[in-house]
PyMOL Python script that loads the backbone (N, CA, C, O; Angstrom):
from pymol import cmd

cmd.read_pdbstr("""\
ATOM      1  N   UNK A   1     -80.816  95.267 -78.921  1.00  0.00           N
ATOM      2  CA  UNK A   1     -81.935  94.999 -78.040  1.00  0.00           C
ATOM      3  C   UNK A   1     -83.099  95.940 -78.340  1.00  0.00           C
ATOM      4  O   UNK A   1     -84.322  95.799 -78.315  1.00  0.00           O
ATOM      5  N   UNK A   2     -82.656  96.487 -78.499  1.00  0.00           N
ATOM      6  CA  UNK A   2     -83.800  98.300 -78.610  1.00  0.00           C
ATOM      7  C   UNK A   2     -84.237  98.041 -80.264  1.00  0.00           C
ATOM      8  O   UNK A   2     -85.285  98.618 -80.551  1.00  0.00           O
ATOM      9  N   UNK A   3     -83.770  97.471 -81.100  1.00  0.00           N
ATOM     10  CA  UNK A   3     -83.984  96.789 -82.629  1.00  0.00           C
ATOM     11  C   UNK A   3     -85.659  96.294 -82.298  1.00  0.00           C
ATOM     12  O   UNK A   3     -86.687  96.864 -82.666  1.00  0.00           O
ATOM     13  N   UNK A   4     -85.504  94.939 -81.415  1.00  0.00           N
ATOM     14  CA  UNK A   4     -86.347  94.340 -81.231  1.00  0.00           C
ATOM     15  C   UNK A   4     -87.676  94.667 -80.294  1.00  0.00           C
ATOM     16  O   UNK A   4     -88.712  94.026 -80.467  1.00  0.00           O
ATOM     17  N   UNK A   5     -87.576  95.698 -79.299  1.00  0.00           N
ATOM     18  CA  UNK A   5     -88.258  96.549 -78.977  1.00  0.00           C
ATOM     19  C   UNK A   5     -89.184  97.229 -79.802  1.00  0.00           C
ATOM     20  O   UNK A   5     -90.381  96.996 -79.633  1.00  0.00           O
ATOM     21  N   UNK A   6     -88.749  98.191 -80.838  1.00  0.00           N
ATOM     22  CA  UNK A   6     -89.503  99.196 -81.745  1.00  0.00           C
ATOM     23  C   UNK A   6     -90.101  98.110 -82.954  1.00  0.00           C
ATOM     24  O   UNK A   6     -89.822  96.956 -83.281  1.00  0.00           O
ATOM     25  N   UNK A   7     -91.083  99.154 -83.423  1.00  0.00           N
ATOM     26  CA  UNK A   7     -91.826  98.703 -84.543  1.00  0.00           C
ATOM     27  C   UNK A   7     -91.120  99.198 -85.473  1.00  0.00           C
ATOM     28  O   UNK A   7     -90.668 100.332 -85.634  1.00  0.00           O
ATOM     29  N   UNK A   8     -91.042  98.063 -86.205  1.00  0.00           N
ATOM     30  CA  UNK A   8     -90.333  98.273 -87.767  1.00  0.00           C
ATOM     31  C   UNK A   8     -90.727  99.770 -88.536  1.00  0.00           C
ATOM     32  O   UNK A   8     -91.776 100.369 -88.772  1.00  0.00           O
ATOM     33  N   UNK A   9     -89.735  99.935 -88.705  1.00  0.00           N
ATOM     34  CA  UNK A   9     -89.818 101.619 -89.945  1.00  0.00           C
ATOM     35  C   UNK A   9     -89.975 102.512 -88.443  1.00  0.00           C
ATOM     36  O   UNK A   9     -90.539 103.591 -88.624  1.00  0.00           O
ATOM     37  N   UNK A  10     -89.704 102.331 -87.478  1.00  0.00           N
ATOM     38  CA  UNK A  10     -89.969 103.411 -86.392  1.00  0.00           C
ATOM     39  C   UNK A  10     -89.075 104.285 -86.964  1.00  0.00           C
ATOM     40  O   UNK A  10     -89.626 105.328 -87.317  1.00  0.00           O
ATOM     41  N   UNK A  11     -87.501 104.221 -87.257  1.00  0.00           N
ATOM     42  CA  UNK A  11     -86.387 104.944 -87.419  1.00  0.00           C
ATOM     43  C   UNK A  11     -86.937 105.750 -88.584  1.00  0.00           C
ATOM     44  O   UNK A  11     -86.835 106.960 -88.385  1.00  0.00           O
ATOM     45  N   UNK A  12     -87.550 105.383 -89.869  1.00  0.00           N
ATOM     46  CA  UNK A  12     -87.690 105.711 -90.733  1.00  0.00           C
ATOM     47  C   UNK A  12     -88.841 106.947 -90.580  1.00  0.00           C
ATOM     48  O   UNK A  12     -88.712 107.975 -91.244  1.00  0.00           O
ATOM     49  N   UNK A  13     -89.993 106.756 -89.635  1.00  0.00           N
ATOM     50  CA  UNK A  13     -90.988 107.623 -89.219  1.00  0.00           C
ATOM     51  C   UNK A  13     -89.919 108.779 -88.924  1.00  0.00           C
ATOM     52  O   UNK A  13     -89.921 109.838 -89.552  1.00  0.00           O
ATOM     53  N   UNK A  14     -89.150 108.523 -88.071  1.00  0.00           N
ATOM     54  CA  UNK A  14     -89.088 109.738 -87.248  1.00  0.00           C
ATOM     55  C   UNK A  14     -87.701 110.292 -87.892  1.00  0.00           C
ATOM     56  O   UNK A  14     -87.077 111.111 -87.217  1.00  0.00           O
ATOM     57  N   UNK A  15     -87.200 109.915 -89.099  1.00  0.00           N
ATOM     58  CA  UNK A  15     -86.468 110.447 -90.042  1.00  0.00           C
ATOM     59  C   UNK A  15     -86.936 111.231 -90.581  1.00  0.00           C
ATOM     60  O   UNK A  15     -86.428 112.352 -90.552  1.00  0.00           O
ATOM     61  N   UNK A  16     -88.113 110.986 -91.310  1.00  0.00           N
ATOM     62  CA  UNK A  16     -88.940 111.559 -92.094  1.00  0.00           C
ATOM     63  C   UNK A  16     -89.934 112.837 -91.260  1.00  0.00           C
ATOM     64  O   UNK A  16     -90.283 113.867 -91.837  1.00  0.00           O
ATOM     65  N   UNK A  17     -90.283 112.509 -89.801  1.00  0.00           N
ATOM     66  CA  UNK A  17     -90.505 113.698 -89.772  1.00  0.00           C
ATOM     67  C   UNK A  17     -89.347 114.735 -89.118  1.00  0.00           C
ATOM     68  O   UNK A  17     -89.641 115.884 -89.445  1.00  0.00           O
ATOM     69  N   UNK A  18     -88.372 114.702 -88.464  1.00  0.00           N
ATOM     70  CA  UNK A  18     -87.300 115.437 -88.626  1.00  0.00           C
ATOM     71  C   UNK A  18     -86.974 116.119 -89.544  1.00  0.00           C
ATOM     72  O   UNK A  18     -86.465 117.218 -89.327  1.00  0.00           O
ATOM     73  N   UNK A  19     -87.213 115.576 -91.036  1.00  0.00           N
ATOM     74  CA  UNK A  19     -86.475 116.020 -92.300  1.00  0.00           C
ATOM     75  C   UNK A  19     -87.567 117.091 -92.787  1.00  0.00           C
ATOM     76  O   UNK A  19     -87.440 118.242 -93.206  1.00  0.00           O
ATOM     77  N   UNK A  20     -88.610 116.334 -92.590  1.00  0.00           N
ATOM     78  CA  UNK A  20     -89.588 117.951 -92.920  1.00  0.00           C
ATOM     79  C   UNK A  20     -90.065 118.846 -91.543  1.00  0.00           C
ATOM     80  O   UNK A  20     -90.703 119.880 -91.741  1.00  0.00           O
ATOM     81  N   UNK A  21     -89.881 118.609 -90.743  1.00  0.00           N
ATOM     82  CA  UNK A  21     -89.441 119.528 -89.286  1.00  0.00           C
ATOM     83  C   UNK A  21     -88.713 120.616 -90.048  1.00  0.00           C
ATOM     84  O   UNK A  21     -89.167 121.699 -90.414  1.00  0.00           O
ATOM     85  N   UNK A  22     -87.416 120.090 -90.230  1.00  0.00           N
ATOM     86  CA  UNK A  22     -86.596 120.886 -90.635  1.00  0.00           C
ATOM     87  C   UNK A  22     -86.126 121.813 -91.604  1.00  0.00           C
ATOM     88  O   UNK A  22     -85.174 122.579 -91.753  1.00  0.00           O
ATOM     89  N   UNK A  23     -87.379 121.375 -92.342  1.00  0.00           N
ATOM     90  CA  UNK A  23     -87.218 121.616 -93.831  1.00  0.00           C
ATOM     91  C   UNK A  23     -88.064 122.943 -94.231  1.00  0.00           C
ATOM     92  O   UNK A  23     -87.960 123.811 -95.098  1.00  0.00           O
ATOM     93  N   UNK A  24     -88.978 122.656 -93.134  1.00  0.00           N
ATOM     94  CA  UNK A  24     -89.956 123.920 -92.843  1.00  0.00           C
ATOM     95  C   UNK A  24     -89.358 125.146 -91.888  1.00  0.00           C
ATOM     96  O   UNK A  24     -89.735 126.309 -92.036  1.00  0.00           O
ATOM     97  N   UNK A  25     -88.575 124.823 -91.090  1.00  0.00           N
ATOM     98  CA  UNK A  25     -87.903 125.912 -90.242  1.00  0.00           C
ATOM     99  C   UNK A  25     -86.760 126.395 -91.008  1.00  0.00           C
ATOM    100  O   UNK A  25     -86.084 127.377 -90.702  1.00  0.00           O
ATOM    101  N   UNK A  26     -86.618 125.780 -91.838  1.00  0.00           N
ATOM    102  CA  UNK A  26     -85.528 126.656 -92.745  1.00  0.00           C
ATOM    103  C   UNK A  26     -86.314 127.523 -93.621  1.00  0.00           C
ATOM    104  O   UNK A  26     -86.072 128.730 -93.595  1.00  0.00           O
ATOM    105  N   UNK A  27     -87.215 127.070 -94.385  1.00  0.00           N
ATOM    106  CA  UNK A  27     -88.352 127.728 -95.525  1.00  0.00           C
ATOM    107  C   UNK A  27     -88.803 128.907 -94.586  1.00  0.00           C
ATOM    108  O   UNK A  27     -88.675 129.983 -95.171  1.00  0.00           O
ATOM    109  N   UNK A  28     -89.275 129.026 -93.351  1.00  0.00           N
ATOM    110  CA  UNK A  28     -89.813 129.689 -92.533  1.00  0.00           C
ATOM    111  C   UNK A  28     -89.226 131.079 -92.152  1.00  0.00           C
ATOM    112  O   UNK A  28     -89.768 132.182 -92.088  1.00  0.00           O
ATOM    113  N   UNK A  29     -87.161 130.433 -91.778  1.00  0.00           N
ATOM    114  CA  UNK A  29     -86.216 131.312 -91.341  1.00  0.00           C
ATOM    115  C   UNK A  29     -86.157 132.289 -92.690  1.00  0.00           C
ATOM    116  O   UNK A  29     -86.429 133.475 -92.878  1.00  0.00           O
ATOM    117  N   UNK A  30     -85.948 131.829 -93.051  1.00  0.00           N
ATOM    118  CA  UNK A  30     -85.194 132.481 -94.827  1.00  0.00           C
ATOM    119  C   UNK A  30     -86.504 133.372 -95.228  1.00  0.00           C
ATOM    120  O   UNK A  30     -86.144 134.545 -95.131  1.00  0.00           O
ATOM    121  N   UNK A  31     -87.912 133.312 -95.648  1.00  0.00           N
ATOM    122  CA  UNK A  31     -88.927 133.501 -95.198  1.00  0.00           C
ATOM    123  C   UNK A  31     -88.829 134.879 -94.274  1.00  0.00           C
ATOM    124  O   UNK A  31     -89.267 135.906 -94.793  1.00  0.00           O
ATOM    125  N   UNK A  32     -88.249 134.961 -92.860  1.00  0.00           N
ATOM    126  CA  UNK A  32     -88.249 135.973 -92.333  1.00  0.00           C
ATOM    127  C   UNK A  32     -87.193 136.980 -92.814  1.00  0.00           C
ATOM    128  O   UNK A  32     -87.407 138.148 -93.140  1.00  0.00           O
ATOM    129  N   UNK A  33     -85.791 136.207 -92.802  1.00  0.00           N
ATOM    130  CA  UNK A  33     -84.987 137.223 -93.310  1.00  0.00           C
ATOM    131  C   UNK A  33     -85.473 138.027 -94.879  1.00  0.00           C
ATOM    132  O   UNK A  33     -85.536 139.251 -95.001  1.00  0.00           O
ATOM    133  N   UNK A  34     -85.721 137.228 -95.769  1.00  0.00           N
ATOM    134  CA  UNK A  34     -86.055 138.391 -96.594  1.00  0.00           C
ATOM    135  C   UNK A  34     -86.993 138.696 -96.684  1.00  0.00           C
ATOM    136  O   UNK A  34     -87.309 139.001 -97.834  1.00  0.00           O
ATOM    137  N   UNK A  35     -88.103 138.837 -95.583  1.00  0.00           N
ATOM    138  CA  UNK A  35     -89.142 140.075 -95.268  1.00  0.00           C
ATOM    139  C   UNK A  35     -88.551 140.948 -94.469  1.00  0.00           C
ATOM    140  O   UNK A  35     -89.302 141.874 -94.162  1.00  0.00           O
ATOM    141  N   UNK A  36     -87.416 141.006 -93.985  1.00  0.00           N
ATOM    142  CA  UNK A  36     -86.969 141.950 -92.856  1.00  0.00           C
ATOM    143  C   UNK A  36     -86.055 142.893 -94.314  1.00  0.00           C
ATOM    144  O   UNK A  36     -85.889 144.112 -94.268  1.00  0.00           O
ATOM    145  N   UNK A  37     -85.794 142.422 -94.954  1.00  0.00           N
ATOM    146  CA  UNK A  37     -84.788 143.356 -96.259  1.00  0.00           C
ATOM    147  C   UNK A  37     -85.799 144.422 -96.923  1.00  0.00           C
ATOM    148  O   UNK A  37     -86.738 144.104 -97.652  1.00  0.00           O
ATOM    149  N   UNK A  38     -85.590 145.222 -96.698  1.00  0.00           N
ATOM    150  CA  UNK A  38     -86.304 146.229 -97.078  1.00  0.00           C
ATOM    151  C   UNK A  38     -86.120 146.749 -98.859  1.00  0.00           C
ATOM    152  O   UNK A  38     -86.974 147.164 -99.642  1.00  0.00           O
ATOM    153  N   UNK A  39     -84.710 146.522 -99.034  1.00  0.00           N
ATOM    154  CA  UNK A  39     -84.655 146.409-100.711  1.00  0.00           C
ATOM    155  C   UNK A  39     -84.729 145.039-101.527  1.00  0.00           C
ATOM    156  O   UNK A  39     -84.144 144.626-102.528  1.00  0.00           O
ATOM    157  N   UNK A  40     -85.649 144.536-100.714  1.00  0.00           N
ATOM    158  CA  UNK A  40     -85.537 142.925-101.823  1.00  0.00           C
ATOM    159  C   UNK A  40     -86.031 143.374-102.522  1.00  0.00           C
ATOM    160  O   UNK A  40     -85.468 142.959-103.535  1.00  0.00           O
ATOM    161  N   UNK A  41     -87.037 144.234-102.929  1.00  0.00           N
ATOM    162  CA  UNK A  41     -87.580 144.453-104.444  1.00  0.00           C
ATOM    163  C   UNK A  41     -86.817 144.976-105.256  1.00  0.00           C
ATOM    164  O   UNK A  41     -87.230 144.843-106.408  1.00  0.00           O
ATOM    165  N   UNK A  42     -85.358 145.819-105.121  1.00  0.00           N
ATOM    166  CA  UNK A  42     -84.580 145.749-105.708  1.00  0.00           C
ATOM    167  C   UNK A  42     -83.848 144.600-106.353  1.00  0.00           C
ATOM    168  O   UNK A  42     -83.807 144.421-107.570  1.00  0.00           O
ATOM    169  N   UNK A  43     -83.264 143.824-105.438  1.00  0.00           N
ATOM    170  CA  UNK A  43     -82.484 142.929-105.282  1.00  0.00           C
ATOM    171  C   UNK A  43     -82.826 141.863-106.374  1.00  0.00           C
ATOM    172  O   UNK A  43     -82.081 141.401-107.239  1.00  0.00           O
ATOM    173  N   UNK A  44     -84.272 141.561-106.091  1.00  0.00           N
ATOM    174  CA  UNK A  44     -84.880 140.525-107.030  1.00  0.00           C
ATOM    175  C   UNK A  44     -84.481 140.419-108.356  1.00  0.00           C
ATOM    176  O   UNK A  44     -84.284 139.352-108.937  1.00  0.00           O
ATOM    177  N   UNK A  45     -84.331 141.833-108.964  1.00  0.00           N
ATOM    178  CA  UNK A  45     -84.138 141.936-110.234  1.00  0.00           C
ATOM    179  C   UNK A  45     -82.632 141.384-110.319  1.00  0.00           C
ATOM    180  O   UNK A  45     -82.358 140.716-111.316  1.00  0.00           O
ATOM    181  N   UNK A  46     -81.927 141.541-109.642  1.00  0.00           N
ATOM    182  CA  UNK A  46     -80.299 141.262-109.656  1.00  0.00           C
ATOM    183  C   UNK A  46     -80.923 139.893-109.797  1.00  0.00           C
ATOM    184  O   UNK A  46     -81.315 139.321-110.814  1.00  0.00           O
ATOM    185  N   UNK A  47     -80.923 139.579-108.772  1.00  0.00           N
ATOM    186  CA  UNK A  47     -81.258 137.186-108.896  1.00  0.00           C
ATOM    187  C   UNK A  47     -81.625 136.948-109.749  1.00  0.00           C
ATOM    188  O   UNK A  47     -81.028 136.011-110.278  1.00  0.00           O
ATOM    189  N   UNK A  48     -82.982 137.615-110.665  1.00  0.00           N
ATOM    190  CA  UNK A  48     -83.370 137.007-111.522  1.00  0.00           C
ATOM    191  C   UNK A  48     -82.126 136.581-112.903  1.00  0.00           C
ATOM    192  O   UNK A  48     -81.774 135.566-113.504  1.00  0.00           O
ATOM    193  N   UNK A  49     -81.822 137.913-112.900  1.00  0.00           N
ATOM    194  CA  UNK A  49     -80.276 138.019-114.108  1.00  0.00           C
ATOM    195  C   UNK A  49     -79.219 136.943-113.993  1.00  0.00           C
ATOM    196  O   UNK A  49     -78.652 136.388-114.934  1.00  0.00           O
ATOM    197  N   UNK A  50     -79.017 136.703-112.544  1.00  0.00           N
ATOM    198  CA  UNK A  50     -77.939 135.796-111.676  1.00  0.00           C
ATOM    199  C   UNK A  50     -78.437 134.205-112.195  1.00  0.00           C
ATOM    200  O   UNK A  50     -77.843 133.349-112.851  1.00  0.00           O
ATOM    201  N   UNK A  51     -79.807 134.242-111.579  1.00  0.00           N
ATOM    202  CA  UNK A  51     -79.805 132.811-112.127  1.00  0.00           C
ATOM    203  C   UNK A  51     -80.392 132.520-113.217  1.00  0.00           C
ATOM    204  O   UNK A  51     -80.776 131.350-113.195  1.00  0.00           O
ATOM    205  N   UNK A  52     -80.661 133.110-114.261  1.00  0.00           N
ATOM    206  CA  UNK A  52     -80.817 133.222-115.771  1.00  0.00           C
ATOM    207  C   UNK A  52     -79.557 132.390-116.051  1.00  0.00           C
ATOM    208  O   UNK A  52     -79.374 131.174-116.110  1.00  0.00           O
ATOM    209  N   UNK A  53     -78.529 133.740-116.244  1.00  0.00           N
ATOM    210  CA  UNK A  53     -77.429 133.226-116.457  1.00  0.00           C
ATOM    211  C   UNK A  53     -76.285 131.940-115.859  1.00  0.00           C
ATOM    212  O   UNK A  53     -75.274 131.649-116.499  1.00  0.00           O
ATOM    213  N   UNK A  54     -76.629 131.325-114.655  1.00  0.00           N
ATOM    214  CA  UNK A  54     -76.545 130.120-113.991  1.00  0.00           C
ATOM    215  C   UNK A  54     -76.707 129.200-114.802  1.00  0.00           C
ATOM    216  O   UNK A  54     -75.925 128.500-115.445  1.00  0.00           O
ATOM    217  N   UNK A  55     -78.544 129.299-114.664  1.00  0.00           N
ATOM    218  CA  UNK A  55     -79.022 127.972-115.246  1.00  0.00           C
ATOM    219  C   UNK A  55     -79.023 127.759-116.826  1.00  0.00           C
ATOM    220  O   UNK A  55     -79.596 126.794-117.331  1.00  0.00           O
ATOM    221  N   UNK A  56     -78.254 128.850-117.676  1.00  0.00           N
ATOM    222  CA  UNK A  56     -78.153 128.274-119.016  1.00  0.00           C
ATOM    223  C   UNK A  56     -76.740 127.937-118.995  1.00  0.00           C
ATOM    224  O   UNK A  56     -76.409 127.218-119.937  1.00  0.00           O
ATOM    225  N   UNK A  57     -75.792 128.262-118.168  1.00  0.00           N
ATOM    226  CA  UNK A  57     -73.977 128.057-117.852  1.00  0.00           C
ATOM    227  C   UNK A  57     -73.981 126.676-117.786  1.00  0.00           C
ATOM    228  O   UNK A  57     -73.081 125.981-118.258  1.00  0.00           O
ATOM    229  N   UNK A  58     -75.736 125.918-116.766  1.00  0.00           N
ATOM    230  CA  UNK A  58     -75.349 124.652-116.218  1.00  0.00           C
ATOM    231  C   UNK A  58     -75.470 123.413-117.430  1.00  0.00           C
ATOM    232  O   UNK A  58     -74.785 122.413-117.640  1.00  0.00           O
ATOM    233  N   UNK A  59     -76.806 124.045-118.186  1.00  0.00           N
ATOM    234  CA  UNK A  59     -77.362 123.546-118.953  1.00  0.00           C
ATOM    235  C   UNK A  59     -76.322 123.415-120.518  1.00  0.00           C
ATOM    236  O   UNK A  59     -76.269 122.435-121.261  1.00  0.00           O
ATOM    237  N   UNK A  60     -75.534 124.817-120.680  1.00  0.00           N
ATOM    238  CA  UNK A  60     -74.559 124.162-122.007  1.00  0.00           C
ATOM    239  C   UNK A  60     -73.398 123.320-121.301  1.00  0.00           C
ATOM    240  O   UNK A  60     -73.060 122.212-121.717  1.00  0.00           O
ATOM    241  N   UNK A  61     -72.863 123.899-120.277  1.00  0.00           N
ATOM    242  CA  UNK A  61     -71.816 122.583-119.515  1.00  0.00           C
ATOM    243  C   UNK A  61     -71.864 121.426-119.042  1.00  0.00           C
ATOM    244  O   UNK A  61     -70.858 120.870-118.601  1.00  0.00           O
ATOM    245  N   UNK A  62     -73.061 120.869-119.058  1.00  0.00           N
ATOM    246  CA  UNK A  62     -73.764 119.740-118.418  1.00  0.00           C
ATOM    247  C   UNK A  62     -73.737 118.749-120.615  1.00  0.00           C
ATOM    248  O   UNK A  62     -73.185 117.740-121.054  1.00  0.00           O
ATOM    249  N   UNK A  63     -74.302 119.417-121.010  1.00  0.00           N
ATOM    250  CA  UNK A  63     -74.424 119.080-122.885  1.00  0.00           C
ATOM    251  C   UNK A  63     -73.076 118.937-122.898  1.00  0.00           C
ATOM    252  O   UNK A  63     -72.879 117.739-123.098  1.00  0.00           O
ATOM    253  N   UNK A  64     -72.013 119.518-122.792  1.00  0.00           N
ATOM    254  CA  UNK A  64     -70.374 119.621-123.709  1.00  0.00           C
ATOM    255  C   UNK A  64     -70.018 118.127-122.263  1.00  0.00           C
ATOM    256  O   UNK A  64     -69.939 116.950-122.616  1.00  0.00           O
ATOM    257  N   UNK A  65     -69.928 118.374-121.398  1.00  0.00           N
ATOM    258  CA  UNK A  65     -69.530 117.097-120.308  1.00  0.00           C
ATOM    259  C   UNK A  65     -70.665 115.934-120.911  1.00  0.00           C
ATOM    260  O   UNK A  65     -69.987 115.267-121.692  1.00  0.00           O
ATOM    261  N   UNK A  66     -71.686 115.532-120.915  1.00  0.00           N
ATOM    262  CA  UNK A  66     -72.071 114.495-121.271  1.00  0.00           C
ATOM    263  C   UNK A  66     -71.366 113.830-123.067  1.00  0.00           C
ATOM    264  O   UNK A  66     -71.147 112.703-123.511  1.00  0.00           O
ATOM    265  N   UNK A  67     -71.200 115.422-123.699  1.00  0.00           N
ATOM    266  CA  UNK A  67     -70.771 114.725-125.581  1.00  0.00           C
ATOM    267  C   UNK A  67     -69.507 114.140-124.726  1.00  0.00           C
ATOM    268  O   UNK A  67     -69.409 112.914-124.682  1.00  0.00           O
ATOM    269  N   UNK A  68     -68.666 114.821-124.139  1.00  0.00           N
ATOM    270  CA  UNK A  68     -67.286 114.364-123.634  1.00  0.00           C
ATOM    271  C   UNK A  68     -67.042 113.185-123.292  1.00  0.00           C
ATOM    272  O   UNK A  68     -66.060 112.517-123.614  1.00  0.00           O
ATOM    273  N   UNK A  69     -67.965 112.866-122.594  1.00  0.00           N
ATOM    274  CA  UNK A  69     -67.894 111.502-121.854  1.00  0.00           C
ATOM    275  C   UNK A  69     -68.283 110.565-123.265  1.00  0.00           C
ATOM    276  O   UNK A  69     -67.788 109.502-123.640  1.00  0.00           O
ATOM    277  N   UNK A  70     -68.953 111.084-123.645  1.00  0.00           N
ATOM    278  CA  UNK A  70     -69.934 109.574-124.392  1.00  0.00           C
ATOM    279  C   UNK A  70     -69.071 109.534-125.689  1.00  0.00           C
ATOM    280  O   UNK A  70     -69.291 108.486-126.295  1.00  0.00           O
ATOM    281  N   UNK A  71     -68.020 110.457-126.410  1.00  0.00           N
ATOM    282  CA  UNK A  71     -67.009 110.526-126.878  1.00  0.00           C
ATOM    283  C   UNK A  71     -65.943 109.152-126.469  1.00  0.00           C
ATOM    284  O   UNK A  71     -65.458 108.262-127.166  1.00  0.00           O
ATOM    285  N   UNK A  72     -65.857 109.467-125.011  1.00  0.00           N
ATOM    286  CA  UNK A  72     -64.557 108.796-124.750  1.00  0.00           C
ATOM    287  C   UNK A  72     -64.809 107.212-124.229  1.00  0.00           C
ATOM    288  O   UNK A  72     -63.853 106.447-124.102  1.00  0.00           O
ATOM    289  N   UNK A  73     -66.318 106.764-123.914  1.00  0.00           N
ATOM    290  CA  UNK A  73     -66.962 105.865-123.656  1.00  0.00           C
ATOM    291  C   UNK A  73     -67.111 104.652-125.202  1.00  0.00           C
ATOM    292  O   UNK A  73     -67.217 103.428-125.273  1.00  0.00           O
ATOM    293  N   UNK A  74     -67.048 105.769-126.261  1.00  0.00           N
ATOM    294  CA  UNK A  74     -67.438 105.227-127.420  1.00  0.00           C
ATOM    295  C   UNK A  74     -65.800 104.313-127.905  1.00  0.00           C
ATOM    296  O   UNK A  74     -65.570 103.140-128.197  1.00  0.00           O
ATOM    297  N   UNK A  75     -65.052 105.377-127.807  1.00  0.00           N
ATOM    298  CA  UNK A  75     -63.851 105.056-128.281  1.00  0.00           C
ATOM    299  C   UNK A  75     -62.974 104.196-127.233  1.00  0.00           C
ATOM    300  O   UNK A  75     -61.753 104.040-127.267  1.00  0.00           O
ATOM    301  N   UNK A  76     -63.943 103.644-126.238  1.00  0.00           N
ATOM    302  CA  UNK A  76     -62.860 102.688-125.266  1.00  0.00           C
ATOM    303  C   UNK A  76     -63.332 101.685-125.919  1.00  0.00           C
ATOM    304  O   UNK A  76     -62.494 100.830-126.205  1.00  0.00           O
ATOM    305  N   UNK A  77     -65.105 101.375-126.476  1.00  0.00           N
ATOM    306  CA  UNK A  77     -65.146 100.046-126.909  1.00  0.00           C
ATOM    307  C   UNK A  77     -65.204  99.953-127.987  1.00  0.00           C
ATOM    308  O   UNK A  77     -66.113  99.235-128.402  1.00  0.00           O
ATOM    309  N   UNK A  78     -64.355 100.565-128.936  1.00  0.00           N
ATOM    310  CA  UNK A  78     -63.840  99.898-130.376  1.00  0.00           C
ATOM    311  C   UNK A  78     -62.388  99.126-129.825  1.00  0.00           C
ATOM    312  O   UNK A  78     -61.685  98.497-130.616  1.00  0.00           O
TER     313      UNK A  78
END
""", "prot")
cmd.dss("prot")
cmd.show_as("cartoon", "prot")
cmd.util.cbc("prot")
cmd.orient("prot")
C-alpha cells in the first residue's frame, strides 16, 4: 500500500542519502581520533611501510591467482 503512496526512487533517495550521512560521520570520527594521537607523526611512517608492502603482496597474488585460474580454464576446454 505504502508502494503506491511514495514517489518512485523515494527508497533510493533516502538510501543514498543515509549512505553518505554515514559515510561522512565515519570520515569525520576517524578524522577526530587521529587528531587526538599525539604520535601519529610517528606512526605514519610505520603505515606507510605497512601498506607499501600490502599493496605489492596484493598486486603479485592477485597476477599468480588470475595465471592460475586462466591455466585451469584453458585446460578444461581442450
Amino acid at each position: 500500500m505504502m508502494g503506491m503512496l511514495l514517489a518512485a526512487g523515494f527508497a533510493a533517495k533516502i538510501k543514498n542519502t543515509l549512505f553518505n550521512f554515514s559515510l561522512l560521520a565515519l570520515l569525520f570520527f576517524m578524522g577526530v581520533s587521529l587528531g587526538k594521537d599525539r604520535d601519529i607523526l610517528s606512526k605514519i611512517a610505520d603505515f606507510g611501510i605497512i601498506s607499501g608492502i600490502m599493496s605489492v603482496s596484493v598486486v603479485i597474488f592477485s597476477i599468480i591467482g588470475v595465471l592460475i585460474i586462466t591455466k585451469l580454464f584453458k585446460k578444461a576446454e581442450r
